[in-house]
C-alpha positions as CSV (number, residue, x, y, z in Angstrom):
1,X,50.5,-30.0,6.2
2,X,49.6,-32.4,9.5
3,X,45.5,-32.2,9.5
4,X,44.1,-33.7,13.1
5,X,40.2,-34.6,13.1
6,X,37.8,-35.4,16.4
7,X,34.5,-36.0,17.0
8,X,33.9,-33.6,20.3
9,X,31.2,-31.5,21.6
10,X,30.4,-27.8,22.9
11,X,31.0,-28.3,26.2
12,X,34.3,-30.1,26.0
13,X,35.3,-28.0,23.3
14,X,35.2,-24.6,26.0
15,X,36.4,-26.3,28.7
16,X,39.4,-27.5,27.7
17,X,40.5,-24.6,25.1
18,X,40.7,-21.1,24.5
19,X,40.0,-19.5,21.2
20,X,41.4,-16.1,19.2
21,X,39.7,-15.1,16.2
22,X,42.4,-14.0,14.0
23,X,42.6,-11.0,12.3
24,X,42.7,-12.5,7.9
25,X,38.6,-14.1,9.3
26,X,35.6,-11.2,8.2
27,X,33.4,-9.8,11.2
28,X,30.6,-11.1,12.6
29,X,27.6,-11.1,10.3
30,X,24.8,-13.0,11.6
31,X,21.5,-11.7,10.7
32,X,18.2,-12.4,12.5
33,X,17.4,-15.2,9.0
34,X,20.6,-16.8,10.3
35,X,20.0,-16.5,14.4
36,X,16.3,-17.8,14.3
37,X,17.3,-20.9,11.9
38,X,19.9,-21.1,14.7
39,X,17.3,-21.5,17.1
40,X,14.7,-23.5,15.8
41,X,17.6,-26.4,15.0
42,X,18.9,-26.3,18.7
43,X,16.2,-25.4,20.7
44,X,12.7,-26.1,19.2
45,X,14.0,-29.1,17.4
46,X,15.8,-30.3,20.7
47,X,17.8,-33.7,20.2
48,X,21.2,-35.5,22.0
49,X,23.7,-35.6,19.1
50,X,22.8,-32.7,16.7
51,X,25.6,-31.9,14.3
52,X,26.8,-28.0,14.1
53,X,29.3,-29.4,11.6
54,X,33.0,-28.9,11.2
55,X,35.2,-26.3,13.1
56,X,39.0,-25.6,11.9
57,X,41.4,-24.2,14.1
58,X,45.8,-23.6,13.8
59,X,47.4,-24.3,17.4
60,X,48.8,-20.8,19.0
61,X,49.9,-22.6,22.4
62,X,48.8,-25.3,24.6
63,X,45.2,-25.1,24.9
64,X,45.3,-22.0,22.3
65,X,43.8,-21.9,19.1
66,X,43.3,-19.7,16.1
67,X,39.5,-20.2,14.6
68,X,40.3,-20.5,10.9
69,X,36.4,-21.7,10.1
70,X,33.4,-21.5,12.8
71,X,33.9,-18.7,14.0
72,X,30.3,-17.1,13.3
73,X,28.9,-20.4,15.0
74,X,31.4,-20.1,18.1
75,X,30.5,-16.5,18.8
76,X,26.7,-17.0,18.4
77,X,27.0,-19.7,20.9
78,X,28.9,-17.6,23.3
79,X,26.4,-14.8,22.6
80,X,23.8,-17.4,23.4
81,X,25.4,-19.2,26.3
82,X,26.1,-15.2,27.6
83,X,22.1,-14.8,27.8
84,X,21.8,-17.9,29.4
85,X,23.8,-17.2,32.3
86,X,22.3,-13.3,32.9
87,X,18.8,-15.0,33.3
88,X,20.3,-17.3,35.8
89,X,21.3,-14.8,37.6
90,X,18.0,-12.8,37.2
91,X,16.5,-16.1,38.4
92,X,18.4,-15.9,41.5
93,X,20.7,-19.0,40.8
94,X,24.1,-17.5,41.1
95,X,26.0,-20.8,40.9
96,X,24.4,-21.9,37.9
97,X,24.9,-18.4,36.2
98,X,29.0,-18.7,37.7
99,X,29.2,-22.4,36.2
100,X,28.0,-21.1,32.5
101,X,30.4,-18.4,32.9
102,X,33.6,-20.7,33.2
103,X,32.5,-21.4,29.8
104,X,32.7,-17.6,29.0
105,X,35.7,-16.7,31.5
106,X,37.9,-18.4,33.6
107,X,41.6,-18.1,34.7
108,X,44.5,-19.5,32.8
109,X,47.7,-21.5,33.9
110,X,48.9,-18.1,35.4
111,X,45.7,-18.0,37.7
112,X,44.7,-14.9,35.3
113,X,41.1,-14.1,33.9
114,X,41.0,-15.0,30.3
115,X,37.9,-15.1,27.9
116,X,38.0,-18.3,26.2
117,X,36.3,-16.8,23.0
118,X,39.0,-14.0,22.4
119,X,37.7,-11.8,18.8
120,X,40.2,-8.7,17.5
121,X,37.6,-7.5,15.1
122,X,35.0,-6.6,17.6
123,X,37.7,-5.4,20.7
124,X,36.5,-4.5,23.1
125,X,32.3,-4.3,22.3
126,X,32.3,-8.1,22.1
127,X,34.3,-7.9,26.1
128,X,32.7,-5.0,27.8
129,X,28.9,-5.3,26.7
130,X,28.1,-9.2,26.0
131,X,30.9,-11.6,27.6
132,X,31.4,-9.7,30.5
133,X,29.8,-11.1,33.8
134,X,27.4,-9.1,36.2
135,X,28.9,-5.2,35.9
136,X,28.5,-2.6,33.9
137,X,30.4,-1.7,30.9
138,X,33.1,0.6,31.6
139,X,34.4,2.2,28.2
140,X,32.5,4.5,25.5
141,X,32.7,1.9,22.4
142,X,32.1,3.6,18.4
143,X,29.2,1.2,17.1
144,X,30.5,-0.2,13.8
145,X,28.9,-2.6,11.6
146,X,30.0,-5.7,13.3
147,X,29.3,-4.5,17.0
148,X,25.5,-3.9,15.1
149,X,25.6,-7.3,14.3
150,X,26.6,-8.5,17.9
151,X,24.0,-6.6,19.6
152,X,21.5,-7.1,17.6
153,X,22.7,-11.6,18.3
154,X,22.2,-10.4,21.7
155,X,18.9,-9.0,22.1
156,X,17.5,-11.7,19.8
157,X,18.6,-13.8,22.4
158,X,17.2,-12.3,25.2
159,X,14.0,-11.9,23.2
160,X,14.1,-15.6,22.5
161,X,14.9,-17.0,26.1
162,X,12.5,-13.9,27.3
163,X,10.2,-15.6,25.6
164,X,10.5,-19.3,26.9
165,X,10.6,-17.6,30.7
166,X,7.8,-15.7,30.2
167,X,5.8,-18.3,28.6
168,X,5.9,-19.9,32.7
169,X,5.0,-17.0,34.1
170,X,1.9,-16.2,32.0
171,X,1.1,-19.6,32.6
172,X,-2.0,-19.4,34.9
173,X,-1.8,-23.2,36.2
174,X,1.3,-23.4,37.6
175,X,1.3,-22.1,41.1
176,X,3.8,-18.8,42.1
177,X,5.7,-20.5,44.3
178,X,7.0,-23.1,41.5
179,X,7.7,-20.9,39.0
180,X,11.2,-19.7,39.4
181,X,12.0,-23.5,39.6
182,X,10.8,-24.4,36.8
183,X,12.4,-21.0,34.7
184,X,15.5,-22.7,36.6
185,X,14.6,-26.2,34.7
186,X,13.6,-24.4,31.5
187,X,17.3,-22.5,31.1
188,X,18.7,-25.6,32.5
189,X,17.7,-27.7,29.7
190,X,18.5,-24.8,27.0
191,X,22.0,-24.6,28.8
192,X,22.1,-28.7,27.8
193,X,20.9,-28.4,24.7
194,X,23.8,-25.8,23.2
195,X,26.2,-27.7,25.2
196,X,25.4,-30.7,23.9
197,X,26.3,-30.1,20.2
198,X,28.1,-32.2,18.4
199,X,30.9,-31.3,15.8
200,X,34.2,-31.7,14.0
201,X,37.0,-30.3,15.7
202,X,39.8,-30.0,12.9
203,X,43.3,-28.7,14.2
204,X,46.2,-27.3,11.5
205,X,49.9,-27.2,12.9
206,X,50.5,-23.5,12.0
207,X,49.1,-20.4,11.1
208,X,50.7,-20.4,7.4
209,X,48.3,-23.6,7.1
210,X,45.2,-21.8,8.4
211,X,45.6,-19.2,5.8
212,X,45.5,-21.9,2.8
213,X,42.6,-23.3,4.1
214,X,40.8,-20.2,4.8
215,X,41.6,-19.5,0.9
216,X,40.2,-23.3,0.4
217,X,37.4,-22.9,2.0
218,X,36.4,-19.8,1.3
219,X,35.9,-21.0,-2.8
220,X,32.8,-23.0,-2.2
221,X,29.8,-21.0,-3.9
222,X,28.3,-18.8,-1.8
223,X,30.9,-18.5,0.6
224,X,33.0,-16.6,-2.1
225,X,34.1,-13.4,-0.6
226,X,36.4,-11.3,-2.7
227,X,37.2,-9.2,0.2
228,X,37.6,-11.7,2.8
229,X,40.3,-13.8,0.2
230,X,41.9,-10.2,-0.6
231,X,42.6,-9.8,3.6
232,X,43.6,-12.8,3.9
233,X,45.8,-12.9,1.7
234,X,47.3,-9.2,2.7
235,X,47.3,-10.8,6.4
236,X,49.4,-13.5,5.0
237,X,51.6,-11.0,3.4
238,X,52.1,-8.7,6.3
239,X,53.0,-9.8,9.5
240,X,52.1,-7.5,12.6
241,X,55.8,-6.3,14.0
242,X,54.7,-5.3,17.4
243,X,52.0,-3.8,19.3
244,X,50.3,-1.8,16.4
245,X,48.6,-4.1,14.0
246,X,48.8,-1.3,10.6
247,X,47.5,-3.9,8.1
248,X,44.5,-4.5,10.1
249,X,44.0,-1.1,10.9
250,X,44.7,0.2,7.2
251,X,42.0,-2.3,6.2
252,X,39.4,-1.3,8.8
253,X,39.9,2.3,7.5
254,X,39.3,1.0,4.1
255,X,36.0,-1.0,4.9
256,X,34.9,1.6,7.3
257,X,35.4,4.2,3.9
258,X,32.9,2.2,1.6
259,X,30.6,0.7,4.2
260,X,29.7,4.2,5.8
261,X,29.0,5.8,2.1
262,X,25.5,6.9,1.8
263,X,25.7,5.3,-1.8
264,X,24.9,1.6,-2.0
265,X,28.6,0.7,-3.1
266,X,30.3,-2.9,-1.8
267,X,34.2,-3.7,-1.1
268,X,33.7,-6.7,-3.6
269,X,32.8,-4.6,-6.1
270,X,35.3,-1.7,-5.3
271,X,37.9,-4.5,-5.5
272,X,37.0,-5.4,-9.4
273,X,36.9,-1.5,-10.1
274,X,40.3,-1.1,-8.9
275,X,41.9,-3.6,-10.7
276,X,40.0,-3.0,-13.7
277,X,41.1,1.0,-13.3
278,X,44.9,-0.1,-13.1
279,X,45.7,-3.3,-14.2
280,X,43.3,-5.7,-16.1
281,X,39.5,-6.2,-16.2
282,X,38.9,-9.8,-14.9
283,X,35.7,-10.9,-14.4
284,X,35.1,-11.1,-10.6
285,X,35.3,-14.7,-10.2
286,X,38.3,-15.2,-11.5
287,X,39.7,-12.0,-10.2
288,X,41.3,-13.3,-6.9
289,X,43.5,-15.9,-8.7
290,X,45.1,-13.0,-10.3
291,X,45.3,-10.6,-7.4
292,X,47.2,-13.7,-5.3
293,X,49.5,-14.3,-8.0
294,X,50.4,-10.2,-8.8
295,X,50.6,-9.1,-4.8
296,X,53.7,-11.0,-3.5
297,X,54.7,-10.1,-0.3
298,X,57.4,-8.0,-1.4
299,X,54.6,-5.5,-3.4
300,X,52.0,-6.4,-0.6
301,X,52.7,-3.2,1.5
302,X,52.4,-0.6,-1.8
303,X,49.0,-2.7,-3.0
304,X,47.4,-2.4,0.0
305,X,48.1,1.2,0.3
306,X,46.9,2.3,-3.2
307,X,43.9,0.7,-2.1
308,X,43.5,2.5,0.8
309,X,43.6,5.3,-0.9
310,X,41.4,4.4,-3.9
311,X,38.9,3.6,-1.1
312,X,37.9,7.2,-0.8
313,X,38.1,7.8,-4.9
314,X,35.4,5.3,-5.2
315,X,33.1,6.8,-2.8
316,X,33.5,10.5,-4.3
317,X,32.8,8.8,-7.7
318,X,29.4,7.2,-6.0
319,X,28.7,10.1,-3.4
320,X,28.4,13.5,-4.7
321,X,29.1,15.3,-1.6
322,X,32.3,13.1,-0.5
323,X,35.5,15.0,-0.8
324,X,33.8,17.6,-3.6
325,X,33.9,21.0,-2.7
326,X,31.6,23.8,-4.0
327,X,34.1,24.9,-6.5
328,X,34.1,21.4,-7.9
329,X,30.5,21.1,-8.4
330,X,30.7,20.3,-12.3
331,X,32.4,17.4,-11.7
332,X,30.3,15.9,-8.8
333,X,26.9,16.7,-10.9
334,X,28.1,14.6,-13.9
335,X,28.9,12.0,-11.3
336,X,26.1,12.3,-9.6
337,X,24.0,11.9,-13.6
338,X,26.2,8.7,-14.0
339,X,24.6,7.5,-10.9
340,X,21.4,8.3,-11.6
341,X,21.5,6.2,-15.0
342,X,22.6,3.4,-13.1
343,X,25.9,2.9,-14.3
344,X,28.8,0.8,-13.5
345,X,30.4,0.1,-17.0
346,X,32.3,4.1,-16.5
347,X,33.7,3.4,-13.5
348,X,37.1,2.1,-14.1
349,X,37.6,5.0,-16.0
350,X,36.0,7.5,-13.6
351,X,38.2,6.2,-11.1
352,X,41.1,6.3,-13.3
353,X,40.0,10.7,-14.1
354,X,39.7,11.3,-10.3
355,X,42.9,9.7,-9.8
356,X,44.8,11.2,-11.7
357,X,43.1,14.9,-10.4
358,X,43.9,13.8,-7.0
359,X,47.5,13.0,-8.2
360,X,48.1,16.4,-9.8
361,X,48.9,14.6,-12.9
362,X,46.0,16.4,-14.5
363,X,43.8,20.0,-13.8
364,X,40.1,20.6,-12.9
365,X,39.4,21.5,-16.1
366,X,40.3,18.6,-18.0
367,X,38.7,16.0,-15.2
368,X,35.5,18.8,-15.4
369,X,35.4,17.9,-19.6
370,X,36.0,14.2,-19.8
371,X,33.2,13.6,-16.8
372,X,31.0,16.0,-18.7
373,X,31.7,14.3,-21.8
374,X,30.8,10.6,-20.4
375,X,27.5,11.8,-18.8
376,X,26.1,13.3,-22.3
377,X,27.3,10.0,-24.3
378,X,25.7,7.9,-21.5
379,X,22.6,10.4,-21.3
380,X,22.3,9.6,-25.6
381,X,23.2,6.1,-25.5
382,X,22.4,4.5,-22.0
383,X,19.3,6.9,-20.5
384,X,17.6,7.7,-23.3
385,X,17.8,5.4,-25.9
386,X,18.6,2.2,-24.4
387,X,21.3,1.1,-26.4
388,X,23.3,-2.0,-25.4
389,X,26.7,-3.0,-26.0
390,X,28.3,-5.7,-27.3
391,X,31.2,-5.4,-24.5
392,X,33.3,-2.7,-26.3
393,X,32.2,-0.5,-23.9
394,X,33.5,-1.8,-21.2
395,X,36.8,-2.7,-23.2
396,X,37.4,0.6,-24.2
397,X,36.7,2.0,-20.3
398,X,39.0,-0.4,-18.7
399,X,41.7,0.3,-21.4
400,X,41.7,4.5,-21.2
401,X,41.6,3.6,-17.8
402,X,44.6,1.9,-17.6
403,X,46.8,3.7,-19.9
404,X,45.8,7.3,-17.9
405,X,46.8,5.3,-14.7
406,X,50.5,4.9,-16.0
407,X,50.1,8.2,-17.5
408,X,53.4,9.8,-15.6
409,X,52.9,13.9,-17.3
410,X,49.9,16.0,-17.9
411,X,50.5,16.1,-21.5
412,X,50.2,12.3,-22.3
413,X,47.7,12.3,-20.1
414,X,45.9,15.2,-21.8
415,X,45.8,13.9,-25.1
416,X,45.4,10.2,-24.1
417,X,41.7,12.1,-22.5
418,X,41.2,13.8,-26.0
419,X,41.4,10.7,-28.0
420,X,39.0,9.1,-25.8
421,X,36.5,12.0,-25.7
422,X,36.7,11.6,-29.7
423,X,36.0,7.7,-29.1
424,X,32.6,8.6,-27.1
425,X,31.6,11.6,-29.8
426,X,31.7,9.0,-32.7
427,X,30.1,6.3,-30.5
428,X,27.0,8.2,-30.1
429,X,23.9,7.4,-31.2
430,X,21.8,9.0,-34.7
431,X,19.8,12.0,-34.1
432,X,17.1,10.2,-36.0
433,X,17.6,7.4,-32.8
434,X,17.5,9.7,-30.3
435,X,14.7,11.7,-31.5
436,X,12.1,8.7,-31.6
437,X,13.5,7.7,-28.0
438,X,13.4,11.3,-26.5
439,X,9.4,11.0,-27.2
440,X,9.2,8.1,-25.3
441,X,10.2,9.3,-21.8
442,X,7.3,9.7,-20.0
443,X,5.6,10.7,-16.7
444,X,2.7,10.9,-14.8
445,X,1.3,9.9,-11.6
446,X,0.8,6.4,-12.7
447,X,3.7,6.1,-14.5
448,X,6.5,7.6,-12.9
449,X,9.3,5.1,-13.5
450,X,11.2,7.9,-15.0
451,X,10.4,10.9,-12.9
452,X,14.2,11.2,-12.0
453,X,15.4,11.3,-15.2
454,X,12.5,14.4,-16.4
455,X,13.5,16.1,-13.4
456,X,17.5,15.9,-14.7
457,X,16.2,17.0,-18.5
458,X,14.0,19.8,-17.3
459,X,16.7,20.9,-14.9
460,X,19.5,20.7,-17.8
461,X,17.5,23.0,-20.3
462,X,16.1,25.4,-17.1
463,X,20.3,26.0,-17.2
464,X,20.7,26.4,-20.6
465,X,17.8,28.6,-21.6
466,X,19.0,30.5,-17.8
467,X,15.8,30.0,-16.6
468,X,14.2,31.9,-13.8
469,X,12.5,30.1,-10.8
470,X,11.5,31.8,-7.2
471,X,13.2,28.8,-5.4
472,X,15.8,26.5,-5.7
473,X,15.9,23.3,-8.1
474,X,15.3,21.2,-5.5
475,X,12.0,22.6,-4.1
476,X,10.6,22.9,-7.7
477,X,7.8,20.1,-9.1
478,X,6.8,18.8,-12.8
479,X,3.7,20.5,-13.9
480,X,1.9,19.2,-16.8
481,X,0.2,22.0,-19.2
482,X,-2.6,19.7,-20.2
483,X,-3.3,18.3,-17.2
484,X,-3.0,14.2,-16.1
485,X,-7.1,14.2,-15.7
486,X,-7.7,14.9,-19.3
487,X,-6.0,11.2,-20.4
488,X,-8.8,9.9,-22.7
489,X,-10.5,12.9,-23.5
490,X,-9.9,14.9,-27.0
491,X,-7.6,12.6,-28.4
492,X,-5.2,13.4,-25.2
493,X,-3.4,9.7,-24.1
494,X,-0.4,9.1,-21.7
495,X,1.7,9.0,-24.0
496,X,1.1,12.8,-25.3
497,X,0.2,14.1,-21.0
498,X,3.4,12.8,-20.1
499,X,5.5,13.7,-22.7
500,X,8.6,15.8,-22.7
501,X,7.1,18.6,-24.8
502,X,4.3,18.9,-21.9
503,X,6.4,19.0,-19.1
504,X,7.1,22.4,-16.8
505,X,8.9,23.0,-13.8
506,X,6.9,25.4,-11.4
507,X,7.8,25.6,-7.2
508,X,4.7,24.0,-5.5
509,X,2.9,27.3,-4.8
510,X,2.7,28.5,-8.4
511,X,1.4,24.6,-9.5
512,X,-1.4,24.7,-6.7
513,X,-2.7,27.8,-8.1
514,X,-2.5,26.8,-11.8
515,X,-4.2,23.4,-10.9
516,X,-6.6,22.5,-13.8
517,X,-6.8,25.9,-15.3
518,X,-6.7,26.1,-19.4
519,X,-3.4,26.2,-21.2
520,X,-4.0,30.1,-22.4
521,X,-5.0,30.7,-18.8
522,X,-2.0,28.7,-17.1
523,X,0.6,30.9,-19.8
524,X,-1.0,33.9,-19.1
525,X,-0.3,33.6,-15.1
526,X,2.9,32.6,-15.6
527,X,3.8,35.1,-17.4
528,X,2.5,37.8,-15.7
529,X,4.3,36.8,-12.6
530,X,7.6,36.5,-15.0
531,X,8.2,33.1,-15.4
532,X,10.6,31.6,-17.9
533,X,8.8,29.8,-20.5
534,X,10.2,28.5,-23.4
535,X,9.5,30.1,-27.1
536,X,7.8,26.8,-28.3
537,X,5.4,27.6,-25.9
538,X,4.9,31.4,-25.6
539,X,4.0,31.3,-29.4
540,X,1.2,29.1,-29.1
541,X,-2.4,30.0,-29.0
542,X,-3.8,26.3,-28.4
543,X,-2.3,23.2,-26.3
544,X,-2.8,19.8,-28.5
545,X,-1.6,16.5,-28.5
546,X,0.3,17.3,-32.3
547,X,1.6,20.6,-30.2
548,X,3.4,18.4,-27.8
549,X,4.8,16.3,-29.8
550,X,6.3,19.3,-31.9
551,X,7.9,21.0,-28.7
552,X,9.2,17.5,-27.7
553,X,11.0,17.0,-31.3
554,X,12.4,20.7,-30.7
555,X,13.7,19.6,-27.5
556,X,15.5,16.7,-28.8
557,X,17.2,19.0,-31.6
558,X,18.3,21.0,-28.5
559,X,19.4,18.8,-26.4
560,X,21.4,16.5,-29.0
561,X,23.2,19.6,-30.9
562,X,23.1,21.9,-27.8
563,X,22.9,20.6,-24.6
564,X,24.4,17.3,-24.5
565,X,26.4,17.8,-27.4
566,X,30.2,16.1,-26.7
């Protein structure tokens, strides 16, 4: 590998080069931290020689280079340098706006327009709306995550040099005539002061060397991007054949699957999930060293697609109404319960059970069971009593995960999912556990911590016992029999108000009219307007702290032998 190495700066870096981000480097991704420490180092801390740092690039062509590190400070200086020459031009100074723009634009060897900064990733948003001089943009562009992130460069910009114009014109002591001369000075200076930058301009001989050293420096701390190694190294793997780059666009269509989910999911972690679902669980920093030595580029093609498709299995499994229909509403419930205990230990095998649906290998009922069955063991074990694991867990996820994967009929399969279901069943906690735990899950109005999981309780026996409501789940709220506002009086504490055996749920109009009125008074109502109540409660006479605490054991014999029973 031949490495060159020169000391240069900004200015002689555009002038004499063009520049084409390829397509293995990740988006733009610049936030406003990032642009105003950008700022205060080059502009409010103005000096002659400040170092920017290194830049690697692989030669293309004469003159051409592919950015192979820098390429998040090359655009922000283009974006800034772009700024720049717009308020030149608003200050009337069209030379000076037309000589930063050869730094943006200028014609090639064949006398043709060429942008020196040239980005795939952002084609054509980065062209139309920010490097392109004095017209308007002439194509519709879809806003994506990285265009977000240029535009948002942009107007930070424009705020920011705004702000150093504006500062003259507010500025009472300097007489009208001489202020557009001195804006002129002031963006001058800026102009300098970007150009001016000084760093290390590091050239490769080929592409095939830019993707090692992306890899190489890509494995320094927090620069570690699973995703960004992972396309690289599929971008070394498979070479575009003509005009229609499919690698790139099979991997946009993957990012653009988990990014848009409504569920706060990452490609990193989607990544370990799927390896973990099909091949191995590797922690995540040691997982790339295994994906580079499994995906040669023979079984690049075939990885990338299963991934492409897994993309949209991982979002169903963390987005309830992704690619569910009505008629498959059992199964995105318990998925939805998974994520409402804050799981991620299932997921392997949750992946590995949609999978498998999606590949006809096995049939709604049996996905419908096994889901069902994790969500009541991790309702017994994880929401309610808290139990932790000493990694078996996770072991025996990723490894029923695995074997269902190369499950190739419905009948291994089948019985591979009914010797796991009997692994959860005998995992489960004691009833004697649970019990003690299930009086513990409290709320009020100043602790509500666990609202979400009362609601998903009272919900889940409201189904069992069939009970009636005038509106839908969703509109109905947790009433409390003894009130909240009787905390500290007759032996009544938080922990008996916001108990489980306490709880109802009524629709809002019902609960204002009950408001504070007396237990007998509040069963009375209810059921004389034929609500559901349940037995524990129709049969008492009197509301007492020992009462509660009675209906909130029966509860937990229900909902361990009944309701959540696997």
């Amino acid at each position: 590998m031949k490495i060159e190495s020169k000391d240069t700066d900004i200015e002689s870096l555009l002038v004499g080069s063009y520049f084409h981000i390829p397509r293995f480097q990740r988006p733009y991704s610049w936030d406003d931290e990032n642009l105003n420490d950008f700022w205060d180092d080059v502009v409010v801390n103005q000096s002659d020689d400040y170092f920017i740092g290194s830049m690697v690039v692989y030669k293309k062509d004469k003159q051409q280079y592919g950015v192979v590190d820098g390429q998040q400070r090359l655009t922000t200086i283009t974006i800034l340098l772009c700024v720049i020459r717009d308020y030149f031009l608003n200050a009337g100074s069209q030379d000076l706006a037309e000589g930063v723009h050869q730094l943006i634009e200028r014609k090639d060897r064949n006398n043709k327009n060429e942008y020196v900064l040239k980005t795939e990733t952002s084609f054509p948003y980065f062209q139309e709306h920010i490097q392109k001089f004095d017209d308007d943009p002439e194509l519709i562009i879809d806003i994506q995550m990285e265009e977000r992130n240029l535009k948002n460069a942009h107007t930070r910009f424009n705020k920011l040099v705004g702000s150093v114009v504006s500062a003259i014109d507010q500025d009472a002591s300097i007489k009208s005539e001489n202020k557009n001369d001195l804006k002129i000075e002031k963006l001058l200076s800026l102009r300098d002061s970007v150009l001016n930058l000084n760093l290390i301009f590091i050239t490769l001989d080929n592409e095939d060397d830019a993707y090692l050293i992306f890899e190489t420096l890509n494995t320094r701390g927090k620069d570690l991007a699973l995703t960004d190694l992972v396309k690289n190294h599929f971008s070394k793997h498979l070479k575009s054949k003509g005009d229609v780059d499919h690698t790139k666009l099979k991997w946009s269509s993957l990012l653009d699957t988990i990014h848009n989910s409504s569920s706060d999911i990452s490609s990193d972690n989607f990544i370990y999930h799927f390896w973990a679902s099909r091949y191995e669980a590797v922690p995540l920093k040691k997982l790339f060293p295994k994906i580079k030595k499994d995906i040669t580029k023979s079984k690049a093609k075939d990885y990338l697609d299963a991934l492409l498709s897994d993309s949209k299995i991982y979002r169903s499994i963390h987005e309830e109404n992704f690619e569910w229909t009505q008629n498959e509403s059992e199964v995105s419930d318990s998925l939805y319960a998974l994520q409402l205990f804050k799981l991620s230990q299932p997921t392997p095998a949750t992946m590995s059970l949609v999978r498998s649906y999606k590949n006809n290998i096995i049939k709604y009922r049996k996905l419908r069971d096994a889901l069902s069955a994790i969500e009541k063991f991790h309702f017994l074990f994880t929401a309610i009593t808290s139990s932790r694991s000493s990694g078996g867990i996770s072991a025996m996820y990723s490894s029923f995960a695995i074997r269902l994967f190369n499950c190739s009929d419905s009948q291994s399969a089948a019985d591979l999912i009914s010797e796991f279901v009997n692994k959860l069943r005998e995992k489960r906690p004691s009833f004697d556990e649970f019990k003690v735990a299930f009086k513990e899950v409290i709320y009020t109005n100043s602790n509500s911590k666990q609202k979400n999981l009362v609601r998903y309780i009272l919900e889940k026996f409201s189904l069992h016992y069939s009970y009636k409501y005038p509106v839908d789940f969703d509109e109905l709220t947790i009433e409390h029999l003894c009130p909240q506002d009787k905390m500290g009086q007759d032996d009544w504490e938080e922990s008996s108000v916001g108990c489980l055996g306490n709880l109802i749920f009524l629709d809002q109009k019902m609960n204002g009219k009950l408001d504070n009125k007396s237990f007998i008074d509040k069963k009375r109502i209810l059921e004389e307007r034929g609500y559901s109540l349940s037995e524990f409660v129709t049969k008492s006479n009197y509301w007492t702290p020992e009462i509660v605490f009675d209906h909130a054991d029966r509860m937990a014999e229900v909902a361990y032998n009944e309701i959540w029973k696997i």
